[in-house]
Residue, then its C-alpha position, 0 to 999 in steps of 0.5 A: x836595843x842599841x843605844x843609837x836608839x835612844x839617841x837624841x834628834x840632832x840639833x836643826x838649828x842652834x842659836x848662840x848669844x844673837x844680838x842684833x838691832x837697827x841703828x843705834x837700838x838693840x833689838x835681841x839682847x843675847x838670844x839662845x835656843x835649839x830647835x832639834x830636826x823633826x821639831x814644831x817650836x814656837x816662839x810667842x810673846x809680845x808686840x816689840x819683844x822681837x820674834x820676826x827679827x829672830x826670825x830675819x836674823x836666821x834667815x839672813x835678811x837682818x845682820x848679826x851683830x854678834x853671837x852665832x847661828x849654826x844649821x845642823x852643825x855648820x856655822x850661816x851666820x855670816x852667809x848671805x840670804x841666797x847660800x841659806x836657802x841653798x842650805x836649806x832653810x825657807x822663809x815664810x814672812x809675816x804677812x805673806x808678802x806674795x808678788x800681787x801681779x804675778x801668778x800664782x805659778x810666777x810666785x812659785x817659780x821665784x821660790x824654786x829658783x835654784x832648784x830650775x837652775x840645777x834640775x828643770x826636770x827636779x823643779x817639775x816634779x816639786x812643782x807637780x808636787x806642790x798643786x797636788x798639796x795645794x790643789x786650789x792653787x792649781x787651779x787658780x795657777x794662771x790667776x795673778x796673787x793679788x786676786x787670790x783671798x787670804x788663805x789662798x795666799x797664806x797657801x801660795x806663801x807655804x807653796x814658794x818657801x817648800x818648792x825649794x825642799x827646805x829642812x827648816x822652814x820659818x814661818x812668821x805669823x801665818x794666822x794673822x787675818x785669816x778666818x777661823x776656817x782657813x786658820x784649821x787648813x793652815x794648821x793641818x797643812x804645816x802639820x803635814x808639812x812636818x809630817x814629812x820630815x820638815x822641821x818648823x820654827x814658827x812665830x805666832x800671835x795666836x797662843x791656842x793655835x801656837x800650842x796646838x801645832x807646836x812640840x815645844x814653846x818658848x816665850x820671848x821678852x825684850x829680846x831675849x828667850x826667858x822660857x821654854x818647855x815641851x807643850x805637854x809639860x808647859x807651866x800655865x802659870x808662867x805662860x799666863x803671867x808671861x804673856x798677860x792672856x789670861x784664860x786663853x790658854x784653858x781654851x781648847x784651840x779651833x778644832x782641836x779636840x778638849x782634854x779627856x782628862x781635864x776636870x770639868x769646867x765650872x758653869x757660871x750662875x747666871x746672874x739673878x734677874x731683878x724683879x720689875x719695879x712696880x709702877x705707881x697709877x698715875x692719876x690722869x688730869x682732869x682736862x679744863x674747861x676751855x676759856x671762853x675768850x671775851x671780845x672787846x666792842x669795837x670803838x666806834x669812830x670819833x667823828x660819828x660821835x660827835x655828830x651825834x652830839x651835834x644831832x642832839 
């Protein structure tokens, strides 16, 4: 067997040394991490350690700084937003962000800009392509995007960024206000979507959803990537610590299936019932005869009685 076998997958994105911030606060203080081509990995950590700014900065919204950022070997840091996309790279961003007034085709349409401007024929069948992954948007195609619920969206959202046929798709915070129910669509639809030969940076709050779909996983503190590891040989110990989230990550995630090899979780005692207190007889009161109210004799006027006393 040649040893071109055993090669490694090539480098979809490499981050060297990112720095950024807003105004005079430094956000990323030295970000350094590869995602390699076919690759799921996701970053976790905290509120404020500076995931969705990662992910602006590579996609071109938020300027470097300093550092570099380098897309299958070619260097984007300094391209604007549009020249990413025509590289290949597609945004998801937290919360969705959909254009509420316009339709759901409308929305789509915006994200497969450059491919209409090239090939309208090209965009058809990427549009055709995209109601049969979606079939829920094709039929709500003429409905605008602000009355679709929260997993239609997060769906339309996913529909914008693959129209443009990127090899990496960022995708921030995908789960958040969806149902449990919407969340295992979601999770089967970005799994096929990598399936197909897109690779996936994602940004996620959701720890069991977040290692359940991804390869790897890599922790993020005040800026900086302090840990990462492939999911299958991932320390929970430093997960846990790292994360403060306890238990969380013994739970298997919604849908997934438990580990056939994992010992037997322990069951709990339930906590002993304390036996009722026994109630003392209260002795009843003997009910009091009711006092018979004494009436005074009415006074007798004193002009009678001394008349009376004339009489006499």
């Amino acid at each position: 067997m040649s040893a071109l076998a055993h090669a490694a997958p090539a480098d979809a994105l490499r981050v060297t040394d990112l720095r950024t911030g807003f105004g005079a606060n430094t956000v990323l203080h030295g970000v350094d991490f590869t995602v390699a081509e076919g690759e799921i990995a996701a970053i976790l950590g905290l509120n404020g350690a500076g995931k969705s700014v990662t992910m602006k900065t590579i996609a071109g919204v938020v300027p470097a700084w300093a550092g570099s950022v380098d897309f299958f070997g070619t260097s984007m840091t300094k391209l604007p937003v549009e020249d990413r996309v025509a590289l290949g790279i597609a945004h998801v961003t937290q919360g969705r962000q959909v254009f509420p007034e316009l339709s759901v085709e409308e929305n789509i349409r915006l994200g497969g800009y450059l491919i209409r401007r090239k090939d309208k024929s090209r965009y058809a069948r990427t549009l055709a392509a995209m109601y049969e992954r979606f079939p829920r948007l094709g039929e709500r195609r003429d409905q605008p995007a602000g009355t679709l619920s929260g997993g239609e969206q997060a769906m339309l959202a996913l529909a914008r960024a693959l129209v443009s046929e990127p090899k990496l798709m960022l995708v921030d915070e995908p789960t958040a206000g969806l149902a449990p129910v919407v969340v295992d669509e979601l999770a089967e639809a970005l799994a096929q979507v990598n399936r197909d030969g897109v690779t996936i940076l994602l940004v996620e709050q959701n720890v069991p959803f977040a290692m359940r779909l991804a390869h790897r996983a890599l922790i993020m503190q005040r800026g900086q990537i302090v840990y990462q590891q492939r999911v299958d040989e991932i320390d929970h110990a430093t997960m846990v610590q790292a994360l403060g989230i306890g238990r969380l990550l013994d739970a298997p995630a919604r849908g997934a299936e438990p580990d056939a090899f994992a010992p037997p979780a322990k069951k709990r005692a339930a906590p002993r019932k304390k036996p009722p207190a026994s109630k003392k007889p209260v002795a009843k009161k003997k009910a009091e005869p009711a006092k018979k109210k004494t009436v005074a004799p009415a006074k007798m006027p004193a002009k009678k009685t001394a008349a009376k006393k004339r009489a006499r």
